[in-house]
N, C-alpha and C positions, 0 to 999 in steps of 0.2 A: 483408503488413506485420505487423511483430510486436505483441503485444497492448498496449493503453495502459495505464497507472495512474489517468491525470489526462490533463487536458487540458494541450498544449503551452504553454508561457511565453516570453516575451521575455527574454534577459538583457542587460543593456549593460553595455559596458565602453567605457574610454576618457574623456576629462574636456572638458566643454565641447560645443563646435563637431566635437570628431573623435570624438565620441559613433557607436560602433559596435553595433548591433544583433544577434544571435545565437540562433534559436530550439531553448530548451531542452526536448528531449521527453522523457516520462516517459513509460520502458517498464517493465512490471512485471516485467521480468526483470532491470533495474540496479535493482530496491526491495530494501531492505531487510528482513529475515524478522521484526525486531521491530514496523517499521510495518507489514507485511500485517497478524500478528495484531492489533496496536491497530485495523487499520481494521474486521475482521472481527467484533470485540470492542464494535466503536463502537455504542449502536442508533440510530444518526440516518445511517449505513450504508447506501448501495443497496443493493438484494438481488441485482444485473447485478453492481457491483463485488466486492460480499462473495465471491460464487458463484467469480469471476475469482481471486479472491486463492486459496481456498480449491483452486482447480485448479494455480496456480503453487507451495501449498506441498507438494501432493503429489507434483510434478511435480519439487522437490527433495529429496524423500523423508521429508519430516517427516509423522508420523504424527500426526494429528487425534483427540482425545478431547471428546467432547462431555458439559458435567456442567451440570445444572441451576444455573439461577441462583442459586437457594436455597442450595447447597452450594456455591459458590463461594467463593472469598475476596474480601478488595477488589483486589487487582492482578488486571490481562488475564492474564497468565500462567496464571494457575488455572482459568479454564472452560476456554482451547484450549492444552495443550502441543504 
């Protein structure tokens, strides 16, 4: 099975009584490359998750720079391009 992001969701659709049920899964190969780095970016972050994202963005060929906090700016952008 392919790797998660997050744990699966419920989505409904339909109105009322014909209210339909539809389980939404998140694989970190439909995420998006600006929330991997905001999650990677995040410190309240797993270190399971971070490690995860950080192998899906190699895995698309973005190249990872790592810069001290101190020399950061304020946007995620600046510690990982």
């Amino acid at each position: 099975m392919p790797t998660k992001f997050k744990a699966d969701g419920l989505e409904w659709s339909g109105r009322f009584a014909d209210k339909k049920s539809k389980v939404k899964k998140y694989f970190i190969k439909q995420t998006a490359k600006s929330e991997l780095l905001e999650y990677i970016n995040n410190p309240n972050g797993k270190p399971k998750i971070k490690q995860k994202c950080r192998h899906e963005l190699t895995r698309r060929g973005v190249k990872l720079i790592k810069v001290p906090q101190s020399e950061s700016t304020q946007w995620f952008g600046g510690r990982l391009k």
